[in-house]
MDAnalysis code that builds the backbone (N, CA, C; Angstrom):
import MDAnalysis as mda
import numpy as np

u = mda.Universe.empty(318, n_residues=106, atom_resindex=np.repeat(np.arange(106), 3), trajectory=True)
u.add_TopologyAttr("name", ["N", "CA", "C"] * 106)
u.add_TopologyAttr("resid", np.arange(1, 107))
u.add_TopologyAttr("resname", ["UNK", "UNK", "UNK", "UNK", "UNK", "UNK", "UNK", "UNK", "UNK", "UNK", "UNK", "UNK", "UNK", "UNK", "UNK", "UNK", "UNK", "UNK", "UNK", "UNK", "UNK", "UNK", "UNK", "UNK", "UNK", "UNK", "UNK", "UNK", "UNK", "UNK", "UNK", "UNK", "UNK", "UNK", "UNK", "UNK", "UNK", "UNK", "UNK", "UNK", "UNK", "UNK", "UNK", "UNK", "UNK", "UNK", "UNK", "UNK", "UNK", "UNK", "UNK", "UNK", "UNK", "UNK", "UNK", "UNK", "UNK", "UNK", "UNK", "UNK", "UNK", "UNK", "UNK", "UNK", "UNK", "UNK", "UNK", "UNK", "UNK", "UNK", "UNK", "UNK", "UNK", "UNK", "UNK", "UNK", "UNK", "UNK", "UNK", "UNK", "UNK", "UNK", "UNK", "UNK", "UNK", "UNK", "UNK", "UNK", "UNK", "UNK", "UNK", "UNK", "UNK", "UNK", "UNK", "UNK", "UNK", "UNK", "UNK", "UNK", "UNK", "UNK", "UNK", "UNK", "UNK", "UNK"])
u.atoms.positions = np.array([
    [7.045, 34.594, -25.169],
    [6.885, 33.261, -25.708],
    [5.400, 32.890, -25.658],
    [5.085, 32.192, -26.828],
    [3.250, 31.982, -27.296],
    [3.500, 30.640, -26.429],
    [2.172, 30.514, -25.280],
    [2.066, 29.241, -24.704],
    [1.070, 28.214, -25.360],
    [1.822, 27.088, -25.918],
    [0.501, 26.214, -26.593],
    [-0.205, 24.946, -25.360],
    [-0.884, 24.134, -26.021],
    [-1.882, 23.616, -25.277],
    [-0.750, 22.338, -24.816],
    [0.501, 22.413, -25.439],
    [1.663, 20.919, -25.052],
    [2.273, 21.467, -23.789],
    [2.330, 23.034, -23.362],
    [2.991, 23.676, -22.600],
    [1.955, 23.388, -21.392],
    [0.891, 23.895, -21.689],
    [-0.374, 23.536, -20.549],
    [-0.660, 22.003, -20.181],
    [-0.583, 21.195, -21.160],
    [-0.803, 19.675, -20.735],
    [0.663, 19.183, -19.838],
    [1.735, 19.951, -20.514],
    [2.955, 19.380, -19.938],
    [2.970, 19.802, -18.125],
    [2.622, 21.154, -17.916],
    [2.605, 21.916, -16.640],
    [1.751, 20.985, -16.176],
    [0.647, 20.915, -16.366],
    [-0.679, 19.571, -15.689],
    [-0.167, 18.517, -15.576],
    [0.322, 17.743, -16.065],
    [1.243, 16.693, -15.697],
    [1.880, 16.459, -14.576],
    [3.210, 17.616, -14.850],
    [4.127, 17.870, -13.802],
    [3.372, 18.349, -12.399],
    [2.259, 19.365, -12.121],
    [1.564, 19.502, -10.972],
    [0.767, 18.348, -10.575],
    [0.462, 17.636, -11.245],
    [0.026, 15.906, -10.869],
    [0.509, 15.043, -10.056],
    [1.808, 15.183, -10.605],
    [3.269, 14.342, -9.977],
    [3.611, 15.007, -8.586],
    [3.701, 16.035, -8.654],
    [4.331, 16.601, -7.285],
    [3.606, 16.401, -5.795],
    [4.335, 16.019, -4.897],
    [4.171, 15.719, -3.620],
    [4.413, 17.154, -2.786],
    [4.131, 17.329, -1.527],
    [4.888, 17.874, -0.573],
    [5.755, 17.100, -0.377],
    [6.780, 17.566, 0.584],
    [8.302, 16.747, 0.704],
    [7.957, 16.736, 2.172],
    [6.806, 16.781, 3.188],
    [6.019, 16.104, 4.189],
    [4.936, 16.636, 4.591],
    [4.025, 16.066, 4.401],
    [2.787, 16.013, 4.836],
    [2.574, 16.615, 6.303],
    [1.620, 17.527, 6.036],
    [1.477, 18.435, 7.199],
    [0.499, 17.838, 7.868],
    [0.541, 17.096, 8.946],
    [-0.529, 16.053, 9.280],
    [-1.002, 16.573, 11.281],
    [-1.062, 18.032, 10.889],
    [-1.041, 18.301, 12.541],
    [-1.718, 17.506, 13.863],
    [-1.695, 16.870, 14.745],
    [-2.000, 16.231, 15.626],
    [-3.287, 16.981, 16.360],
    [-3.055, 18.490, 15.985],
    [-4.219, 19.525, 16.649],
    [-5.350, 19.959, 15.687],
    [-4.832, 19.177, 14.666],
    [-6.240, 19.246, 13.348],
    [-7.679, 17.929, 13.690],
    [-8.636, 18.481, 13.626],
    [-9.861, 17.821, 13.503],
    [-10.108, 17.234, 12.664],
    [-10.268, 15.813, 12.008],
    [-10.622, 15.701, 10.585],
    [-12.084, 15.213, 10.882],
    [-12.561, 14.948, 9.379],
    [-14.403, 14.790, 9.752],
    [-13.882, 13.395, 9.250],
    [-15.272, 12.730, 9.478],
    [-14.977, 11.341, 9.127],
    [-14.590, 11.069, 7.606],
    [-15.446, 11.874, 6.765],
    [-15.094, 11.874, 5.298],
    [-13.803, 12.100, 4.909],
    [-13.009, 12.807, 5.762],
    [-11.381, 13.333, 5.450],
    [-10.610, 12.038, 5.768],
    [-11.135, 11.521, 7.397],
    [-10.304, 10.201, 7.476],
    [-10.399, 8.804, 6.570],
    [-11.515, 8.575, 6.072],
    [-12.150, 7.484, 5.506],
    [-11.119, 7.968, 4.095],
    [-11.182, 8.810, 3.224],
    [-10.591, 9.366, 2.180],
    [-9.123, 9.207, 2.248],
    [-8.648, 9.504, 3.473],
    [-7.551, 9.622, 3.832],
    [-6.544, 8.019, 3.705],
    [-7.606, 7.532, 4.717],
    [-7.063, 5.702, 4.691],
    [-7.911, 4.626, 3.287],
    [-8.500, 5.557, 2.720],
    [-9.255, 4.683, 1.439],
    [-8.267, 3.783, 0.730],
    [-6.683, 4.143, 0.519],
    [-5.914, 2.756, -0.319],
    [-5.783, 1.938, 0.325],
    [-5.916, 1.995, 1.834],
    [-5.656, 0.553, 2.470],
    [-6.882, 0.343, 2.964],
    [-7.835, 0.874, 3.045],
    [-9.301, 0.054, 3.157],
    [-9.545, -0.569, 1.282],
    [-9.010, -0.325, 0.369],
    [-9.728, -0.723, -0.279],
    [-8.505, -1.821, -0.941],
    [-7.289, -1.556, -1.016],
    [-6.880, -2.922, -0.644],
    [-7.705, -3.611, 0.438],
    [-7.758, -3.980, 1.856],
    [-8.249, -4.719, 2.097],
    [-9.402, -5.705, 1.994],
    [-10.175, -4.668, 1.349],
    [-11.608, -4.933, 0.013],
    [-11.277, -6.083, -0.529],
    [-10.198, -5.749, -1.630],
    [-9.810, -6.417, -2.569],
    [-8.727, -7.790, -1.769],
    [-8.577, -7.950, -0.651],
    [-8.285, -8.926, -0.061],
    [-8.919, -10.318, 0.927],
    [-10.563, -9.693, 0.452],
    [-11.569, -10.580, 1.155],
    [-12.307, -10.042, 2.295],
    [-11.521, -8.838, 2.692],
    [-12.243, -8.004, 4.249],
    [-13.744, -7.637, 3.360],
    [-14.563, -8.022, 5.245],
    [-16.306, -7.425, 4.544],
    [-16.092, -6.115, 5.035],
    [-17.259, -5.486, 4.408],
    [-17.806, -3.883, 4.955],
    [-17.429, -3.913, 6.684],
    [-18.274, -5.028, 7.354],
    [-18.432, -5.416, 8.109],
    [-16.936, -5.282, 9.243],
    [-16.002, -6.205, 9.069],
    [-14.738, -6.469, 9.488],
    [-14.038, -4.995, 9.710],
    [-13.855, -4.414, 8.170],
    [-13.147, -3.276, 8.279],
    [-13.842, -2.232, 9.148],
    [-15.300, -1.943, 9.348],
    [-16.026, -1.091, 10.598],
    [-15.529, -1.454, 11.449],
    [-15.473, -2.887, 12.168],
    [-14.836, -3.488, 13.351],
    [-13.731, -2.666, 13.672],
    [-12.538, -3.103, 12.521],
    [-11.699, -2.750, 12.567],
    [-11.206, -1.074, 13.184],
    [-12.335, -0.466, 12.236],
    [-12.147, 1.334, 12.671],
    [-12.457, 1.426, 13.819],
    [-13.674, 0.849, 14.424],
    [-14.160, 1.143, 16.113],
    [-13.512, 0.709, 16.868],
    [-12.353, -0.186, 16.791],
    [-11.274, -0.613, 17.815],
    [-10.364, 0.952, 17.857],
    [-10.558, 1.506, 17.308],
    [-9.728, 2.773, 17.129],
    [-10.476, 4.273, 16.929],
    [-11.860, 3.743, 17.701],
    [-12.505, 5.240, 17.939],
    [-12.885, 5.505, 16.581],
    [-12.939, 5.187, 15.720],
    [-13.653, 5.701, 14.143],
    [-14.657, 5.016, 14.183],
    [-15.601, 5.092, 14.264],
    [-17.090, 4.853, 14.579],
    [-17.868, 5.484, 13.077],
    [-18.384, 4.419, 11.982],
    [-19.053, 4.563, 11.099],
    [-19.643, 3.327, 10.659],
    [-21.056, 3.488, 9.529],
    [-22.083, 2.731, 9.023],
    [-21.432, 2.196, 8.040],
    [-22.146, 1.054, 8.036],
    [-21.951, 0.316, 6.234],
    [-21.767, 1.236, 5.310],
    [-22.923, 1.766, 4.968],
    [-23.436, 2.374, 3.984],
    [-22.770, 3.276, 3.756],
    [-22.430, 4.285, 5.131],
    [-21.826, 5.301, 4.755],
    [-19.779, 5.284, 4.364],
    [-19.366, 3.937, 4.876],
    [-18.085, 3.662, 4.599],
    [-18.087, 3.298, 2.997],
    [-19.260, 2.572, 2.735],
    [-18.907, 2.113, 1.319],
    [-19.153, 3.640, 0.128],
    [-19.979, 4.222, 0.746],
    [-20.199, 5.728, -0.493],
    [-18.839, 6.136, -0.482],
    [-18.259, 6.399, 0.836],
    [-16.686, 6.976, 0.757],
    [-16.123, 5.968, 0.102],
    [-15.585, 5.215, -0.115],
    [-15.080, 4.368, -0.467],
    [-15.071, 4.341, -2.185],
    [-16.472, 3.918, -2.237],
    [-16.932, 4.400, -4.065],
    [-16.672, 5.580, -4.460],
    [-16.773, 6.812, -3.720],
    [-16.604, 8.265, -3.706],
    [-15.291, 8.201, -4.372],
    [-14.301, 7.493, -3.134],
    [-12.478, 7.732, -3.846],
    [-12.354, 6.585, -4.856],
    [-12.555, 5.301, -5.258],
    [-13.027, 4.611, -6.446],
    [-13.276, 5.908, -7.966],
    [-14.768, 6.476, -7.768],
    [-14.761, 7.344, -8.721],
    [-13.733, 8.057, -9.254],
    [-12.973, 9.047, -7.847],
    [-12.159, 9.760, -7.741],
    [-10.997, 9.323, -8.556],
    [-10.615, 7.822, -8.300],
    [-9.391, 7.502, -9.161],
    [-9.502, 7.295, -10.598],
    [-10.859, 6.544, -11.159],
    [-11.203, 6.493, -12.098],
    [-11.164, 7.970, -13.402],
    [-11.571, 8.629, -12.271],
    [-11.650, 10.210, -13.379],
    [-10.200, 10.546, -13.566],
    [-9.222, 10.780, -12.518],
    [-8.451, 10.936, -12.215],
    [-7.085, 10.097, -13.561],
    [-7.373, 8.875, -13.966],
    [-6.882, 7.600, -14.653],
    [-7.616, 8.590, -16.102],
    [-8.026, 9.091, -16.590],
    [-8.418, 9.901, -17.768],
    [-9.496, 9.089, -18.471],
    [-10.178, 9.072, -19.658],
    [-11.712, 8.611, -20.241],
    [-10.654, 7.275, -21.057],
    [-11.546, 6.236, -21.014],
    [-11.100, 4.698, -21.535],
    [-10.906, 5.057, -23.020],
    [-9.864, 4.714, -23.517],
    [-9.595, 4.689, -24.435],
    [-10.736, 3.716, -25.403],
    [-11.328, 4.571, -26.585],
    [-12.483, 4.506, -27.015],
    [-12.399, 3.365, -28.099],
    [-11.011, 2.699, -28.606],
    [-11.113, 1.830, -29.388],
    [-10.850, 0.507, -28.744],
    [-10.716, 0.205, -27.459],
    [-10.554, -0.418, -26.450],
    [-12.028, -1.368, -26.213],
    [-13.133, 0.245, -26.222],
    [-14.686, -0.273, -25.784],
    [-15.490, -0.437, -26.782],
    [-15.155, -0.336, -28.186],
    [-15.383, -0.243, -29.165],
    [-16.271, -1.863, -29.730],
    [-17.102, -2.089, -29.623],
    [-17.505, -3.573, -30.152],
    [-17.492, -3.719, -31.700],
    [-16.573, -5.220, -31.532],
    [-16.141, -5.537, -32.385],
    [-17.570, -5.709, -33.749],
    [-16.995, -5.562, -35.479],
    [-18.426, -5.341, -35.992],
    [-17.913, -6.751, -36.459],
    [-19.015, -7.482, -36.707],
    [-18.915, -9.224, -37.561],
    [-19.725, -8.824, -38.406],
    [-19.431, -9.402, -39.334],
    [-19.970, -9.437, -40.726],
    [-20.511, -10.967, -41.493],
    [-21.472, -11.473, -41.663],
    [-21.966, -12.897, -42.066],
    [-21.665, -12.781, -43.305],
    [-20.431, -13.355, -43.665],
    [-20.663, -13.752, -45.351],
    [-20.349, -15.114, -45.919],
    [-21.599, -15.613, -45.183],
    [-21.839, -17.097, -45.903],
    [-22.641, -17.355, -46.766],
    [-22.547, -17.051, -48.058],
    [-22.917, -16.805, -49.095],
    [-22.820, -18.304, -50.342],
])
């Protein structure tokens, strides 16, 4: 059977969707800070989007031994931002398209 490019987009899809059926989250694994920050990025960035500063949410991590900078929480942060954005596919181009006006007061 000839594989076309609907067979390949369809397979990409479906490997998109799929989960593990549980997360292998070993207790004896090391993560770096970039893995954890990445890791908890939907609910740091909900909280973003709920009024928490840079500020608060650091608080927040060092009550719990995660010890990181402004600067460097917000790159992660923008990092997985990007990440979803690419991820969400290129903006539909007639969407960004500016509108053309035409003067015909003649």
């Amino acid at each position: 059977m000839a594989l076309t490019m609907k067979h390949i987009q369809s397979a990409l899809d479906h490997l998109g969707r799929l989960r593990p059926a549980r997360l292998n989250l070993s207790a004896k694994r090391d993560f770096s800070l970039r893995e954890a920050v990445l890791f908890m990025a939907p609910k740091l960035t909900e909280m973003k989007e709920l009024g928490f500063t840079t500020k608060e949410l650091m608080a927040a991590l060092a009550e719990r031994e995660i010890i990181i900078k402004a600067p460097t929480l917000n790159r992660y942060l923008n990092e997985y931002q990007a990440d979803r954005s690419r991820k969400a596919g290129p903006p539909d181009e007639t969407a960004t398209a500016p509108a053309v006006v035409s003067d015909v007061s003649e």
